[in-house]
N, C-alpha and C positions, 0 to 999 in steps of 0.2 A: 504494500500500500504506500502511494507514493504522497499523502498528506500525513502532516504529523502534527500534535498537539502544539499548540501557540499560532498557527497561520492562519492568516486572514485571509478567507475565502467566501463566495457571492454562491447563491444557492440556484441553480439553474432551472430544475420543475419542481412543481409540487405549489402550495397553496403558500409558501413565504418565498416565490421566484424575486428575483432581486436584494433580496435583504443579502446584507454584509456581514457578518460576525466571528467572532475569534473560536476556532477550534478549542472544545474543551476539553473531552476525550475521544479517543480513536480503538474502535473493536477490530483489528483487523480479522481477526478469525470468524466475525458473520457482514466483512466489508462494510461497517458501518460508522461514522463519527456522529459525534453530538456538538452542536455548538449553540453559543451564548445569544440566546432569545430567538433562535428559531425552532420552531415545531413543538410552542408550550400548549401543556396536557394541565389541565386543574385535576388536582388529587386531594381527596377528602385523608385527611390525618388525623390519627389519633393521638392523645396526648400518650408520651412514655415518658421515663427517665431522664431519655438524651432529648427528646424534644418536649419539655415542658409542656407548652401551649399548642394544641389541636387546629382544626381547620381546614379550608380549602388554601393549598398552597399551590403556585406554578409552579413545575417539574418540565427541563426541557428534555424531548425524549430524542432516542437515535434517528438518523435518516441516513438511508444509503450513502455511501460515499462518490460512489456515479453521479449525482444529484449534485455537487459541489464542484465550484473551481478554481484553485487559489488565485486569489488577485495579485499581478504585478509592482512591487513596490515603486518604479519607477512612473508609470505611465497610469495605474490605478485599474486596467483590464483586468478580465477574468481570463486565466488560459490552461494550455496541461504544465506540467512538469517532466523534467526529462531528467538523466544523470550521464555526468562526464568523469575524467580522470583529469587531473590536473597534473600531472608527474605523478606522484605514488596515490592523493588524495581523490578521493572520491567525492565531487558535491554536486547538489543538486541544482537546479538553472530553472527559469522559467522561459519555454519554449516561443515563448511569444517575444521576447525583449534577448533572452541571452545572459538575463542578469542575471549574479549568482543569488539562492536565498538562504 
């Protein structure tokens, strides 16, 4: 999987197409990330221990990772991700600009 937690990526389908937000976590093993305020779920809580006070709280849930595509830091595009060698190092670019991320 060629997103990783911290990038900032634009959502391409689904019912938050265009929103922007920072990767939170990444499943690669069912291909899916979650990221910050897209695709919130209201979830009825109960009070416990660790969460004192009960309620309807937002909970942002997974979305495919197909569905996302990190934005260029230079130019502000959505694009893929590629990877190169640099002499021994390995890093990642974004296909669209060239620049490293």
């Amino acid at each position: 999987m060629k997103i990783r937690k911290g990038d900032t990526v634009e959502v391409l389908q689904g019912k938050d197409k265009g929103v922007r937000g920072e990767v939170m976590a990444v499943d690669p093993a069912r291909n899916r990330v979650i990221v910050d305020g897209v695709n919130i779920a209201r979830k009825h809580q109960r009070p416990t221990r660790a969460t004192q006070q009960g309620g309807i709280i937002d909970k942002a849930m997974p979305i495919d990772a197909s569905n996302v595509a990190v934005v260029d830091p230079s130019s502000g595009k959505p694009g893929r991700i590629g990877y190169r060698y640099e002499g021994d190092t390995k890093v990642r670019y974004h296909r669209g600009s060239g620049e490293e991320l």
